[in-house]
TIMI-2910 file (N, C-alpha, C, CB; in pm, 1 decimal, decimal comma, always signed):
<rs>
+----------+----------+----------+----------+----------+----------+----------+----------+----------+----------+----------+----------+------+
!      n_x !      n_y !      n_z !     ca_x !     ca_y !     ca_z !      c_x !      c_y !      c_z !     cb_x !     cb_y !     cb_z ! resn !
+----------+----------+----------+----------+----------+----------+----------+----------+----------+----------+----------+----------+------+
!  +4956,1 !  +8960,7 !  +9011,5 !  +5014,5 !  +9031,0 !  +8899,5 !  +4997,7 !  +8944,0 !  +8774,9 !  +5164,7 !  +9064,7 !  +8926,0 !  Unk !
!  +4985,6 !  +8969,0 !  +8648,4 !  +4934,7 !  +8946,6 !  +8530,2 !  +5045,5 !  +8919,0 !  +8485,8 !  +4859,0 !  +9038,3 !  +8464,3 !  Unk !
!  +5045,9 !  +8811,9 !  +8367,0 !  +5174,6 !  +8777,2 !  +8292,2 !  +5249,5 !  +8901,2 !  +8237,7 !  +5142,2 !  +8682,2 !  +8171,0 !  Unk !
!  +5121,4 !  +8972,4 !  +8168,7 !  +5147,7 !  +9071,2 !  +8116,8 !  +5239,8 !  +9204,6 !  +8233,8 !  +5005,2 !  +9100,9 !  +8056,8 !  Unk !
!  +5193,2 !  +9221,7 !  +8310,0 !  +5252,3 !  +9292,7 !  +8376,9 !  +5368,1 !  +9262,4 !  +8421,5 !  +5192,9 !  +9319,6 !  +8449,2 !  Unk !
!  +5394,7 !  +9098,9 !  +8450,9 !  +5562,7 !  +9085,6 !  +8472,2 !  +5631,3 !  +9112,9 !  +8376,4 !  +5617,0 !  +8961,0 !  +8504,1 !  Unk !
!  +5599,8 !  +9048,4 !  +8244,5 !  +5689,6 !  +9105,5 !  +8133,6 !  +5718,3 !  +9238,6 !  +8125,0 !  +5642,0 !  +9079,9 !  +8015,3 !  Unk !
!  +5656,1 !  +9337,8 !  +8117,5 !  +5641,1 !  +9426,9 !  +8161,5 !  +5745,5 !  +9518,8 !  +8266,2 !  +5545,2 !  +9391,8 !  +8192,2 !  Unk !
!  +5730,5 !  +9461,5 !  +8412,1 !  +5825,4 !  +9509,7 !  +8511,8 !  +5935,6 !  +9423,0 !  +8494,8 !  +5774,1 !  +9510,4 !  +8656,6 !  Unk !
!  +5986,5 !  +9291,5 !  +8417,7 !  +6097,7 !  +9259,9 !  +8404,4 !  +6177,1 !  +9350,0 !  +8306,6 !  +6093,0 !  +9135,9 !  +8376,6 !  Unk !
!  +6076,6 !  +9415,9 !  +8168,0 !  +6141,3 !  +9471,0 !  +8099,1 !  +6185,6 !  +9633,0 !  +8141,1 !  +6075,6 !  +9448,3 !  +7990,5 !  Unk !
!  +6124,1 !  +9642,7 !  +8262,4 !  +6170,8 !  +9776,6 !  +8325,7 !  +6318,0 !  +9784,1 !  +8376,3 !  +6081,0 !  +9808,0 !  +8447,2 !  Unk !
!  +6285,3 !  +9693,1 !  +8442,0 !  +6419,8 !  +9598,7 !  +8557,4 !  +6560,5 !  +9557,8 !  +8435,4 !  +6325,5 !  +9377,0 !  +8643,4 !  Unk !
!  +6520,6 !  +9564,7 !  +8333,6 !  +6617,3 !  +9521,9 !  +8276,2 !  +6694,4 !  +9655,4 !  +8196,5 !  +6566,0 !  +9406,4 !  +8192,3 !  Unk !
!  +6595,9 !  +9784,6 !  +8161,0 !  +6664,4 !  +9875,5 !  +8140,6 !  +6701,8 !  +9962,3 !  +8233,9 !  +6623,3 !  +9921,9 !  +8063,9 !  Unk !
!  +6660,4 !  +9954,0 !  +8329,9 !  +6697,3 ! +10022,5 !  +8446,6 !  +6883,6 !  +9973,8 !  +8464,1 !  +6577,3 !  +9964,7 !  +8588,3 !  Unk !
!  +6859,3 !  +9826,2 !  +8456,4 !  +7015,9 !  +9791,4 !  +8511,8 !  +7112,5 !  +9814,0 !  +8428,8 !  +7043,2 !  +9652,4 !  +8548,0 !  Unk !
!  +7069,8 !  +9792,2 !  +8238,0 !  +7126,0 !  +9906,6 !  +8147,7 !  +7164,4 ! +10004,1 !  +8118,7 !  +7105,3 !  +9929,6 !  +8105,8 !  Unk !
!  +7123,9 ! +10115,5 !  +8203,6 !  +7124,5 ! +10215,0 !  +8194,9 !  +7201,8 ! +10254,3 !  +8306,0 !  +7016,7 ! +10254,5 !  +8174,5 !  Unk !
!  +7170,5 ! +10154,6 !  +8449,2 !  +7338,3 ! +10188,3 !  +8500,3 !  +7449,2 ! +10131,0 !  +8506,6 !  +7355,3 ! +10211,6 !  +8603,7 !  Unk !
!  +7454,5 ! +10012,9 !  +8420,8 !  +7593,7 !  +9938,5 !  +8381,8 !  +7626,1 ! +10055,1 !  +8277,0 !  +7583,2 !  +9755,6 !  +8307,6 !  Unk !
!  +7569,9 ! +10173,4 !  +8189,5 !  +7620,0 ! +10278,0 !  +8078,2 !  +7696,0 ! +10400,6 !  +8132,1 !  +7495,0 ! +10336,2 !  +7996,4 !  Unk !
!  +7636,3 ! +10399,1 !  +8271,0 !  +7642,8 ! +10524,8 !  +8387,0 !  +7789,8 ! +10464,5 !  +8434,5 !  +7491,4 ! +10531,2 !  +8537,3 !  Unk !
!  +7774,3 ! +10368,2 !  +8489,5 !  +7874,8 ! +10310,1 !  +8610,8 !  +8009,4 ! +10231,9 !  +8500,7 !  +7766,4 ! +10159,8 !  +8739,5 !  Unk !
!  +8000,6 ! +10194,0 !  +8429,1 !  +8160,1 ! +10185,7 !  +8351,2 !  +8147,1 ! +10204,8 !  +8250,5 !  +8244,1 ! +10071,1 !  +8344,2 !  Unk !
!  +8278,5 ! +10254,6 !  +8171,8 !  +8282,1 ! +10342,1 !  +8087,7 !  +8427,3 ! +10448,9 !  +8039,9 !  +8177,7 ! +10404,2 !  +8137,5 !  Unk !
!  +8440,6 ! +10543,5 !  +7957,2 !  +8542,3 ! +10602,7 !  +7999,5 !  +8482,9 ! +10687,9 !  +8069,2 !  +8629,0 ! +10646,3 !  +7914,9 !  Unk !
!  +8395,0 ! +10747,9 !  +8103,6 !  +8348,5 ! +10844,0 !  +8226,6 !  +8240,9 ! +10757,1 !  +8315,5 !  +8268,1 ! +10998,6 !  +8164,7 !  Unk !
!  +8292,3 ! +10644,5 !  +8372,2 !  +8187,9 ! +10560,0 !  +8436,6 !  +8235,8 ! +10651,0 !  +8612,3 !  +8223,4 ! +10337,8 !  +8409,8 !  Unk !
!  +8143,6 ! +10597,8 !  +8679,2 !  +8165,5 ! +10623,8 !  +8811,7 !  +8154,8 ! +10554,0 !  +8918,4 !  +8113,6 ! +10698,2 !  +8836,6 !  Unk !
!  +8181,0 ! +10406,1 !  +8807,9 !  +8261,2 ! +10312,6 !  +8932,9 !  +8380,7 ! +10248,0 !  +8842,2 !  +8145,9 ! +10164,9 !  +9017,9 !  Unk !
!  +8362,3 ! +10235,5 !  +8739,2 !  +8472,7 ! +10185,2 !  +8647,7 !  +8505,5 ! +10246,1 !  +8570,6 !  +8462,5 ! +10091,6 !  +8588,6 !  Unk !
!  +8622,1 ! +10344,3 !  +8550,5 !  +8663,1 ! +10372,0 !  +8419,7 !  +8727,7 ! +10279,4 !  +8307,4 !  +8740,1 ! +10460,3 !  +8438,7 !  Unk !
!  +8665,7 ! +10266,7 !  +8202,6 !  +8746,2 ! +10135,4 !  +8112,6 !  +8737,6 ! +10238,0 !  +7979,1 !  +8640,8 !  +9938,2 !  +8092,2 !  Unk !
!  +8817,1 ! +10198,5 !  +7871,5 !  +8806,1 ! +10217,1 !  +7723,0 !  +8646,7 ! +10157,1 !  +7638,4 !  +8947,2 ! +10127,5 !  +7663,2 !  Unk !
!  +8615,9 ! +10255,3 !  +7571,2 !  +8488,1 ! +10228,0 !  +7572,5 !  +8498,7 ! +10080,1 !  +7438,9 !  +8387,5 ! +10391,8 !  +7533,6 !  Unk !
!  +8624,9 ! +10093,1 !  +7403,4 !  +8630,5 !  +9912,3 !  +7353,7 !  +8635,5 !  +9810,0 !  +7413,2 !  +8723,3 !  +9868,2 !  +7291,5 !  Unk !
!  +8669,8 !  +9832,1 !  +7533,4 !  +8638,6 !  +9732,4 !  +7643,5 !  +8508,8 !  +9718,1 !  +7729,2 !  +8731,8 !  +9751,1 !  +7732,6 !  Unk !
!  +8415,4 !  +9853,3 !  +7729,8 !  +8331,5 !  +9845,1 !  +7825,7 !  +8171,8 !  +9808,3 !  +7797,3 !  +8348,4 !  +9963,6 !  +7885,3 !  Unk !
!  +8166,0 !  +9735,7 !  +7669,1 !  +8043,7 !  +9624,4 !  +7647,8 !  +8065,6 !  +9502,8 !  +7672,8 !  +7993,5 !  +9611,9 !  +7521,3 !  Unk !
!  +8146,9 !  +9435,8 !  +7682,2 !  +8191,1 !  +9325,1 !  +7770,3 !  +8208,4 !  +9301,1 !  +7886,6 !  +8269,4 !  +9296,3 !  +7752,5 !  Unk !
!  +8288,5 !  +9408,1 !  +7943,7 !  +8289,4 !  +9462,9 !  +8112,6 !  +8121,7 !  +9486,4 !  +8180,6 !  +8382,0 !  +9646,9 !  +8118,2 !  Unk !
!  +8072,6 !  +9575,5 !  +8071,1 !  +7920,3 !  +9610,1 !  +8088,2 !  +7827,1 !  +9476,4 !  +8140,5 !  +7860,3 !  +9665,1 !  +7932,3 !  Unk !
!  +7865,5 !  +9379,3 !  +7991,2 !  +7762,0 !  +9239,1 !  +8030,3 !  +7815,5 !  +9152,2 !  +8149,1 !  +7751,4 !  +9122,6 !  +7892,1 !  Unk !
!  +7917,7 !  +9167,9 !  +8171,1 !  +7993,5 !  +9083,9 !  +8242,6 !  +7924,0 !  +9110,6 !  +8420,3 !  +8172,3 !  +9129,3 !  +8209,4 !  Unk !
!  +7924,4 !  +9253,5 !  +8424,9 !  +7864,5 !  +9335,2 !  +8562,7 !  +7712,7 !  +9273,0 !  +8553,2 !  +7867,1 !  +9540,4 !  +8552,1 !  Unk !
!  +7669,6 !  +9325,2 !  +8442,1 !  +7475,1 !  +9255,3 !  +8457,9 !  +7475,5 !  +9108,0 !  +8471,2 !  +7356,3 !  +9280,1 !  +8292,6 !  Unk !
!  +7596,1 !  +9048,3 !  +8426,1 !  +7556,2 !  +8908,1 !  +8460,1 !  +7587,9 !  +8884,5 !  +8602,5 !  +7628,2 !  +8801,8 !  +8371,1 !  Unk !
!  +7615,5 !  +8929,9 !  +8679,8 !  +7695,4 !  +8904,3 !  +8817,8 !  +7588,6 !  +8942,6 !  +8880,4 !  +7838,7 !  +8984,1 !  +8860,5 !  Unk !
!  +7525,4 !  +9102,6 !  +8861,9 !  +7416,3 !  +9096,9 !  +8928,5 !  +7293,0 !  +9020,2 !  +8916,9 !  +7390,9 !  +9190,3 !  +8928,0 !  Unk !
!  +7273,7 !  +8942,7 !  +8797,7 !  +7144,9 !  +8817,4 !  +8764,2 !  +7165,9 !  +8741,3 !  +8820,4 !  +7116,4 !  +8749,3 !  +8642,3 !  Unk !
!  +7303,3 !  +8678,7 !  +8883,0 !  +7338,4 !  +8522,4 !  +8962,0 !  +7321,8 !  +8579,6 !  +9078,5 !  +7499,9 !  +8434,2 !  +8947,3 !  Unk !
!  +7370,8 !  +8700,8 !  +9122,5 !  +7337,3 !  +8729,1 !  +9278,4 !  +7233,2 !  +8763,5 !  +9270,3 !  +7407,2 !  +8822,8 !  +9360,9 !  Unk !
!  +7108,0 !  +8784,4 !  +9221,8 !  +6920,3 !  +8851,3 !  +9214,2 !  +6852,5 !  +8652,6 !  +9284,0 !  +6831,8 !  +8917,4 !  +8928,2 !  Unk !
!  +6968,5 !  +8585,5 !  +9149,0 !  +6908,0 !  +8426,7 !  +9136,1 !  +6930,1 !  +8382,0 !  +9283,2 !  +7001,1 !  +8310,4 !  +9013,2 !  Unk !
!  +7033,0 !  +8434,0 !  +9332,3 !  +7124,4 !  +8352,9 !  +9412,7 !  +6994,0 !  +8423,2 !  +9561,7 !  +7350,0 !  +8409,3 !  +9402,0 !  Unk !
!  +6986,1 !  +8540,6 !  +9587,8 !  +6943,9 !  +8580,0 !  +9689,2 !  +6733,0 !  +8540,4 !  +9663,1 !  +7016,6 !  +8754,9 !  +9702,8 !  Unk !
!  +6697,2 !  +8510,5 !  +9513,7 !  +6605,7 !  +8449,8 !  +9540,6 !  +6564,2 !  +8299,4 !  +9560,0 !  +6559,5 !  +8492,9 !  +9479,8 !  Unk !
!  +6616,8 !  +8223,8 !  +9592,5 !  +6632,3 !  +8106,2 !  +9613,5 !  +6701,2 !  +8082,6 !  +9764,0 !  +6704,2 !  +8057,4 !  +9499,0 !  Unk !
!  +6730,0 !  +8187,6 !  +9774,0 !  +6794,7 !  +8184,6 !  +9976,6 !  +6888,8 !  +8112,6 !  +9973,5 !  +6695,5 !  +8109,5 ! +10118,8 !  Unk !
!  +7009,7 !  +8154,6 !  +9876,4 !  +7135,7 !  +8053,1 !  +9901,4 !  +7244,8 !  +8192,7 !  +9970,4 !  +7209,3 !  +7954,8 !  +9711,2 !  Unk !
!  +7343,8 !  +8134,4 ! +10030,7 !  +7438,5 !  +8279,1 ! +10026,3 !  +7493,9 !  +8351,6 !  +9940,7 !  +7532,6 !  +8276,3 ! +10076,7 !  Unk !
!  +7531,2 !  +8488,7 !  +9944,0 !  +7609,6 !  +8511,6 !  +9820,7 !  +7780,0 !  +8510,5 !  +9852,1 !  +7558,5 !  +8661,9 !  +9756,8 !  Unk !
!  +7858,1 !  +8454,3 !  +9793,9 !  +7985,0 !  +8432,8 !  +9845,2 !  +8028,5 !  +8434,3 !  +9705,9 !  +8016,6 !  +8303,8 !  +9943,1 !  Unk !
+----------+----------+----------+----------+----------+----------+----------+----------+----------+----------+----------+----------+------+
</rs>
């Protein structure tokens, strides 16, 4: 795969998970309902959890 093409499928991968941290909390989320003044923080807070567990399960550590 080409530099170009990772940039590429990372920048896929990254709106993809955008688009369901927008879906999934929220005031009509459908795993979190929050105030939508709260739920860009809540939002980054979820994508960052899933980047340490992506990091965590590529490097073969446990996730705990």
């Amino acid at each position: 795969m080409s530099r170009q093409d990772e940039v590429r499928t990372s920048g896929a991968l990254a709106h993809a998970v955008a688009e369901h941290a927008k879906q999934a909390i929220g005031p009509n989320g459908t795993v979190l309902k929050v105030p939508e003044d709260d739920a860009q923080l809540i939002r980054a807070t979820f994508i960052a959890k899933l980047a340490e567990a992506a990091t965590k399960l590529a490097n073969g550590e446990p996730l705990r």
